[in-house]
PATORTI-468370 format. One record per residue (C-alpha): z, x, y. Coordinates in steps of 0.1 Angstrom, whole numbers, plus 5000, padded with zeros to 4 digits. Layout:
ZXY...
END
This chain:
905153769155907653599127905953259124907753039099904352809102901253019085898152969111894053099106894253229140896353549153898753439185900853669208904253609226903453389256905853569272906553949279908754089261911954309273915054409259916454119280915053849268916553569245914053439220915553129195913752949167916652679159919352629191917552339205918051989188914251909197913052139169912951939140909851749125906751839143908352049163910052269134907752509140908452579182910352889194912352909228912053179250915553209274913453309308914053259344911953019362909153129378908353359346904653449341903353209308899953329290897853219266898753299233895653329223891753179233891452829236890752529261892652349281892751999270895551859283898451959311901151859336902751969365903751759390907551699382910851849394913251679368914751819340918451819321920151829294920151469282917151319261915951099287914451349304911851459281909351249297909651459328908651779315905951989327902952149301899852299291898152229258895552489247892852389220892252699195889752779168890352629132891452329145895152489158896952399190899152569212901752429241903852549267906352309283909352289309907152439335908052429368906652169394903152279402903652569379900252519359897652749373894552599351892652309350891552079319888852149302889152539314888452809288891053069288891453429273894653559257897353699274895853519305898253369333898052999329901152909346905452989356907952859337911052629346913652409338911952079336912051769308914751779283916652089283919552049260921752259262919652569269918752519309916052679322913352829292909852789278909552589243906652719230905052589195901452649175900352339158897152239138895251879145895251669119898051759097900351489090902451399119906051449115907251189143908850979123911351219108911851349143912451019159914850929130916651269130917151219172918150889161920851089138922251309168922850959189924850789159926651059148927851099186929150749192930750799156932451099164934250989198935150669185936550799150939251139151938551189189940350879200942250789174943451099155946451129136948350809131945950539131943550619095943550459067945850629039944350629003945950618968944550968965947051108991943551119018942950959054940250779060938450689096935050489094932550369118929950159117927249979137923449809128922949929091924750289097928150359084930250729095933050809071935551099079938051169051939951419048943751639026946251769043947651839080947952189079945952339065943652039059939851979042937751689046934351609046931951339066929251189055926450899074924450629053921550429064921150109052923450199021921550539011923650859020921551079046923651329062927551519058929751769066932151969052935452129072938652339066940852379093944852549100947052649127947352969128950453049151953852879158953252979191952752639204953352289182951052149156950951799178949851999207946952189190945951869181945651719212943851919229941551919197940651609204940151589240937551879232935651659204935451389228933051599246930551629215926851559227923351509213922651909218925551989191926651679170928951839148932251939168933151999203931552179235930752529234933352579258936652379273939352549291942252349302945752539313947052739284944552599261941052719252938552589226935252749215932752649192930052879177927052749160923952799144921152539129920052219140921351879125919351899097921052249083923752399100927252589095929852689124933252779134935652629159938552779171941952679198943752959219946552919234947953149264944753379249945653409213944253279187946152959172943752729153940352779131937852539118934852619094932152389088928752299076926452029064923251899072920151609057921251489021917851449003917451298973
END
């Protein structure tokens, strides 16, 4: 099992494994700080989840139906937490409503039933799944980075759609070096997009926090075609990077169609380390490409 965490105790899949099956360490934007360490498994609901290894249960719910992709939902989700030898943990979560089949305080073998899986609590962008993570009690807890990387994801949202996304072309800032400049800012965080060129063009964007530089990215983009006008690749560029959201805070949706135009984005990473590519076509043909990739500035 390719842990990236190094555990005393020996776990199997929680799920069973077929050819069909989706399993993903870094898609959703949940695992980061404590829950670094979690893997997604891309089931249907109503999948059979097993202990990953012996434990007891010591703490579990079950009795809610909600679930989506925004991060207000995370409350709702649905679990099991099993406690193992050596101090080590294991949960299961985004059950489905009354989809836990053991009771707290239950011992429990491994590879035994202990509930079905759903689509409940925050999602993202991956629907129905089981997030599934080994942990070990009294390590260090890494809420605080997570909370301030969610906190990231937000900012950089609000940044993005009111920066290039609704203002594009036209209304930056030009600079003695021959750059544009868009910037946004708001309680103690500042977003700066800068960036050479129309066509083809490189820029980079970079977040601070209270003055110290956390986060950027780096892009180089060009039309590829004369099939259709600069001005209107453009446009529909930005109606696409309006839709950005917390699951994928770097460019657009995964997917936008809209009459002759068609944007795709393709990513890997979470917000902390990540690189992708965007790309426009237009009546099915390949017209514009992006390249990008950033992540956490440490110092």
């Amino acid at each position: 099992m390719p842990w990236i965490m190094k555990t005393h105790n020996k776990y199997k899949y929680p799920i069973e494994i077929n050819e069909s099956i989706k399993i993903t360490y870094n898609e959703s934007p949940a695992h980061v700080g404590n829950l670094k360490h979690s893997v997604d498994f891309i089931v249907k609901e109503g999948t059979p989840v097993r202990a990953a290894a012996d434990g007891k249960v010591i703490d579990l719910k079950s009795d809610s139906d909600t679930g989506g992709p925004d991060k207000k939902m995370e409350q709702f989700g649905n679990f099991i937490e099993i406690e193992h030898e050596n101090g080590e943990y294991s949960e299961y979560e985004h059950l489905r409503k009354d989809g836990v089949v053991v009771k707290l305080s239950e011992e429990v073998r491994c590879g035994q039933i202990i509930g079905y899986s759903g689509a409940t609590g925050w999602l993202a962008h991956l629907d129905q799944h089981l997030h599934f993570m080994v942990g070990k009690y009294g390590e260090k807890d890494d809420y605080e980075i997570e909370n301030k990387t969610m906190e990231l994801n937000e900012f950089l949202v609000r940044a993005k759609i009111n920066t290039y996304a609704s203002s594009g072309e036209g209304r930056e800032q030009n600079l003695k070096d021959s750059s544009k400049e868009l910037i946004y800012e708001e309680n103690g965080w500042k977003y700066r997009d800068r960036y050479f060129g129309f066509n083809t063009f490189i820029g980079e964007e970079i977040i601070w926090k209270n003055e110290e530089m956390i986060w950027g990215m780096n892009y180089y983009g060009q039309i590829l075609s004369k099939a259709v006008g600069a001005k209107e690749i453009y446009e529909f560029l930005k109606e696409a990077l309006l839709q950005v959201d917390e699951s994928m805070p770097f460019r657009g949706p995964k997917i936008l169609n809209e009459e002759n135009f068609s944007y795709r984005n393709s990513n890997s990473g979470s917000v902390e380390d990540f690189h992708g590519v965007e790309m426009i076509l237009y009546q099915g043909k390949r017209v514009y490409e992006l390249q990008y990739h950033g992540g956490i500035i440490k110092k």
